[in-house]
C-alpha positions in Angstrom: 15.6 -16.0 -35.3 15.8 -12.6 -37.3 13.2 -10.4 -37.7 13.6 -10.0 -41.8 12.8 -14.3 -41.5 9.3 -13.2 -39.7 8.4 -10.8 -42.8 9.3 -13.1 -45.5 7.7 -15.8 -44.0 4.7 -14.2 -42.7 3.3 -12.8 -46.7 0.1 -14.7 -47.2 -2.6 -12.2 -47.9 -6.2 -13.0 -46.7 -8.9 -13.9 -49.9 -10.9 -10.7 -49.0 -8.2 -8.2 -48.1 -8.5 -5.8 -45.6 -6.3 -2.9 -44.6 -3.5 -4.7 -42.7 -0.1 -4.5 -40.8 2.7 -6.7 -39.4 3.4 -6.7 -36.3 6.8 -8.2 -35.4 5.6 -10.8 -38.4 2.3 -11.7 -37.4 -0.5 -9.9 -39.9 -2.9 -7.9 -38.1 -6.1 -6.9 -39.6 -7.5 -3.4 -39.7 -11.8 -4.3 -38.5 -14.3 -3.5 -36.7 -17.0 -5.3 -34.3 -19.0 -4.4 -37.4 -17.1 -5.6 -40.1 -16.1 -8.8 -38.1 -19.6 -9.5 -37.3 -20.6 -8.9 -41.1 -17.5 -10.6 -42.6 -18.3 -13.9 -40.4 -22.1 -14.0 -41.0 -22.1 -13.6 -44.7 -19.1 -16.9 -44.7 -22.0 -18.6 -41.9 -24.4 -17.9 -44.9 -22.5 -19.0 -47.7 -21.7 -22.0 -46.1 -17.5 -21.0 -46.0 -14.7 -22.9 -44.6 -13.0 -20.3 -42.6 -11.4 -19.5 -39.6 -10.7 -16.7 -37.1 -8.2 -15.7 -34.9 -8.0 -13.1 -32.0 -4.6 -12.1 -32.1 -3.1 -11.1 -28.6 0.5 -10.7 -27.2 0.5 -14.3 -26.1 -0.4 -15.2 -29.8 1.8 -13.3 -31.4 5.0 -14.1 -29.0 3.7 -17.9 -29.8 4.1 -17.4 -33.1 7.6 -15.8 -32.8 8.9 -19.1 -31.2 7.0 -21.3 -33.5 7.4 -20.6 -37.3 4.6 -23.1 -38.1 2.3 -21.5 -35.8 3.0 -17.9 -37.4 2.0 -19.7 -40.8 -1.1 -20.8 -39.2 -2.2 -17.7 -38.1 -1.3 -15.5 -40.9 -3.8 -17.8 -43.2 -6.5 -16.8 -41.1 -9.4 -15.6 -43.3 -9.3 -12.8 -40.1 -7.0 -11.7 -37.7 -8.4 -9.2 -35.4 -6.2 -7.3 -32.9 -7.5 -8.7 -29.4 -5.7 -7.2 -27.5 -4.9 -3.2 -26.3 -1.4 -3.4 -26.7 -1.6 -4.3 -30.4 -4.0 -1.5 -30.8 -1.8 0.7 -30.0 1.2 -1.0 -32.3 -0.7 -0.8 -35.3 -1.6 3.2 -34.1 2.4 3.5 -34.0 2.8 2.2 -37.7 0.1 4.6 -38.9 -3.3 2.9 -38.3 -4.7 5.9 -36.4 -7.9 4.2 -36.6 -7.3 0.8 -35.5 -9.8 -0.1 -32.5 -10.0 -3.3 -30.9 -11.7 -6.4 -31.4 -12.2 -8.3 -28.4 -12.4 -12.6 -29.0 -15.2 -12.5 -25.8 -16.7 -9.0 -27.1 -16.9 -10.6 -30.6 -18.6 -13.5 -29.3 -21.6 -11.4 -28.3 -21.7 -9.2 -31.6 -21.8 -12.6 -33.7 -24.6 -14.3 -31.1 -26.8 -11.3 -31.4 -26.8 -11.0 -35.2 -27.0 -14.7 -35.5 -30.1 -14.8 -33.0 -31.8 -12.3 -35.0 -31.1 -13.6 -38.5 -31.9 -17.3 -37.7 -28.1 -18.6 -37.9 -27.4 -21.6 -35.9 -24.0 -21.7 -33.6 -21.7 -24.2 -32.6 -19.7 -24.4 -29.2 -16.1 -26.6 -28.8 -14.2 -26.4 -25.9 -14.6 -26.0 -22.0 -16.0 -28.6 -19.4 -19.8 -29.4 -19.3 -20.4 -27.6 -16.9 -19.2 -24.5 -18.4 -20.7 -24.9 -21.6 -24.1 -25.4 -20.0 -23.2 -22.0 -18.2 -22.5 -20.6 -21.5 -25.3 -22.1 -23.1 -27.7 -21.3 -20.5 -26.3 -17.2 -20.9 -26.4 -16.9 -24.2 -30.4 -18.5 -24.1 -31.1 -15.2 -21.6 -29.3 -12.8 -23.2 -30.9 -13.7 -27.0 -33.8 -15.3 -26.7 -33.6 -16.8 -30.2 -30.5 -18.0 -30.6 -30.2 -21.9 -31.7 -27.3 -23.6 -30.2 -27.1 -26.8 -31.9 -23.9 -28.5 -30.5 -22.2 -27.7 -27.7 -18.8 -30.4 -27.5 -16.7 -30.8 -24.9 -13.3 -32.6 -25.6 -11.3 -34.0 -23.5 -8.0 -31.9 -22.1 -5.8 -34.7 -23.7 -4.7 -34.3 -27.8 -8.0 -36.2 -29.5 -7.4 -39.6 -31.2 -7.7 -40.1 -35.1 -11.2 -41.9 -34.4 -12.6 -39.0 -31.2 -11.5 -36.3 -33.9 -13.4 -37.8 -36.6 -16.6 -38.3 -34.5 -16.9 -34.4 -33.2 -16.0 -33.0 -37.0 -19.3 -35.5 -37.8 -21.1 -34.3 -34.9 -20.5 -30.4 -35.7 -21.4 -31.2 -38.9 -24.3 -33.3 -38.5 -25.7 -30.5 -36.4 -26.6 -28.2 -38.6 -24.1 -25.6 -37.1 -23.5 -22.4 -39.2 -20.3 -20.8 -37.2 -18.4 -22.6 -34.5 -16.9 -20.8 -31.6 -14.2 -22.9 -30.6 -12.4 -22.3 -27.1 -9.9 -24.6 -26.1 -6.8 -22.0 -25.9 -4.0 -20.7 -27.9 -2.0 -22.0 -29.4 -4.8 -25.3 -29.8 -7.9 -23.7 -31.0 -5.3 -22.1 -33.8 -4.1 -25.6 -34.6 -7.1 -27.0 -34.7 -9.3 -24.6 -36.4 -6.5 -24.8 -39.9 -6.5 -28.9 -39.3 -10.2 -28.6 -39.8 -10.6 -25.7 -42.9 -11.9 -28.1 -45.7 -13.7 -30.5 -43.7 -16.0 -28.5 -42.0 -18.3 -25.5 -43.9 -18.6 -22.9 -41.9 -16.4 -20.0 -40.1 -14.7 -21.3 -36.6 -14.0 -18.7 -34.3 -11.1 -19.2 -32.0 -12.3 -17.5 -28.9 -10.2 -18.6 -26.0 -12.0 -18.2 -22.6 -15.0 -16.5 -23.7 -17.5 -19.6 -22.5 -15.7 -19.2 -19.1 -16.0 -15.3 -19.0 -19.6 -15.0 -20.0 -20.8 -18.0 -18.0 -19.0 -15.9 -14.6 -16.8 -19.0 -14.4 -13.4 -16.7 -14.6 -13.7 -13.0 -13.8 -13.2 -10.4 -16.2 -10.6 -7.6 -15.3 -12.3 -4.4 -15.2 -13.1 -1.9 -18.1 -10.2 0.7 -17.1 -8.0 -2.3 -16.6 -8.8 -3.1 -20.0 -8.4 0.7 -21.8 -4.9 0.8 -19.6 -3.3 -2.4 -21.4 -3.4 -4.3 -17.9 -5.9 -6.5 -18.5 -2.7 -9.0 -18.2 -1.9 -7.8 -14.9 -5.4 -8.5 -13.8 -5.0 -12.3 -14.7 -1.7 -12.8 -13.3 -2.9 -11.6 -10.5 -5.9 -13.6 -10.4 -4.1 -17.2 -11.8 -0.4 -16.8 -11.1 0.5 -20.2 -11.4 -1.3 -20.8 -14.6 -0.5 -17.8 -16.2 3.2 -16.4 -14.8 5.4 -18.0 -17.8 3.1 -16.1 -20.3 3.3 -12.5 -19.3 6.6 -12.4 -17.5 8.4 -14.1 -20.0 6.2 -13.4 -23.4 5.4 -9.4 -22.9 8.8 -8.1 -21.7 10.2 -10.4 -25.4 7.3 -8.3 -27.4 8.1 -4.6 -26.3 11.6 -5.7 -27.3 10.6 -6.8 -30.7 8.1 -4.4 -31.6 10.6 -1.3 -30.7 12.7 -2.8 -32.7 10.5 -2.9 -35.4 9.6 0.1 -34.8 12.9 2.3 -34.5 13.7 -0.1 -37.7 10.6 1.5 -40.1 11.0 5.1 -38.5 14.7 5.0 -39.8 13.8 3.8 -43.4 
């Protein structure tokens, strides 16, 4: 698949623009925790269909195998740049100011804002038992915050009639923004199937429930700032997690110095 195929395919602006780059053909947003948290909260308000993505390596590698998953993700309404590594791509195009914004991190910044202003928030994904982890957190950390629904669906592709019955139940709740964390490239997937029918901002957050409930172990801060938070996980779920880095982030260093050696020399 050629890299000129990405670009052309990859040109779908967001409604409310923001400063942005493409990043071997996935669009990366230029934000902040801030702006994230103020963008998402103001759609909660409004009562906006919208969805979120936090845009890693793994993301953007899926989307390089998967030209319908790259369209998905370039319609996001927000694409932040989740991980270090695309930091420090969009630095090499020219965003010296790019910073990161963290799915889990972002998680917090939208639960505290929410708590205070009186939003109500929606969980999908995860086991039971993690979501009443999650749930039980997030009641100890804000002491305001109103979870409303908190769904957890099965590990299995959701019939017509099961998917029906939890887009009724989120809405029935009350639920202002839905953090939904069932993995990429699902919660992607799922989050565009349900733009229209449901009227509020989703937030794909992949395994933010598991993180804040101490369910999976977070690699350390320097870990983090170094661009090894990958490391840290392979380490820590080989098995699960081996086909991902070893085959996706050797494939995106290609790419992106391609990319990159290809824009220096126009």
């Amino acid at each position: 698949m050629s890299e000129p195929a990405h670009q052309a395919s990859a040109r779908i602006l967001p409604s409310e623009e923001l400063e942005h780059r493409y990043v071997i053909g996935q669009r990366l947003d230029v934000t902040s925790y801030a702006d994230a948290t103020t963008r998402i909260l103001r759609w909660a308000e409004q009562g906006e269909s919208r969805y979120v993505c936090a845009a890693n390596v793994h993301v953007l590698m899926e989307g390089w195998d998967d030209a319908e998953y790259r369209k998905i993700t370039n319609q996001g309404d927000l694409i932040t740049p989740d991980g270090v590594p695309l930091v420090w791509s969009l630095r090499a195009l020219g965003v010296s100011h790019a910073t990161r914004v963290y799915g889990p991190d972002m998680t917090l910044h939208i639960c505290a804002d929410a708590a205070r202003r009186g939003i109500k928030i929606g969980l999908f994904g995860g086991t039971r038992d993690s979501l009443a982890d999650f749930v039980s957190f997030l009641k100890r950390r804000f002491t305001r915050i109103e979870v409303v629904c908190a769904i957890s669906p099965p590990f299995r592709p959701l019939s017509g009639e099961e998917d029906a019955a939890y887009t009724e139940e989120i809405r029935a709740s009350g639920a202002q923004v839905l953090f939904v964390g069932i993995g990429c490239p699902k919660q992607e997937r799922w989050m565009a199937a349900h733009k229209g029918k449901l009227m509020l901002p989703m937030l794909g957050v992949g395994a933010a429930f598991d993180f804040h409930s101490g369910r999976v172990k977070q690699s350390p801060v320097w870990m983090q700032r170094a661009g090894l938070e990958w490391l840290f996980r392979l380490v820590m779920e080989p098995k699960r997690l081996w086909r991902r880095y070893v085959w996706h982030n050797p494939r995106f260093v290609f790419y992106f110095f391609r990319q990159y050696v290809s824009e220096r020399l126009r």
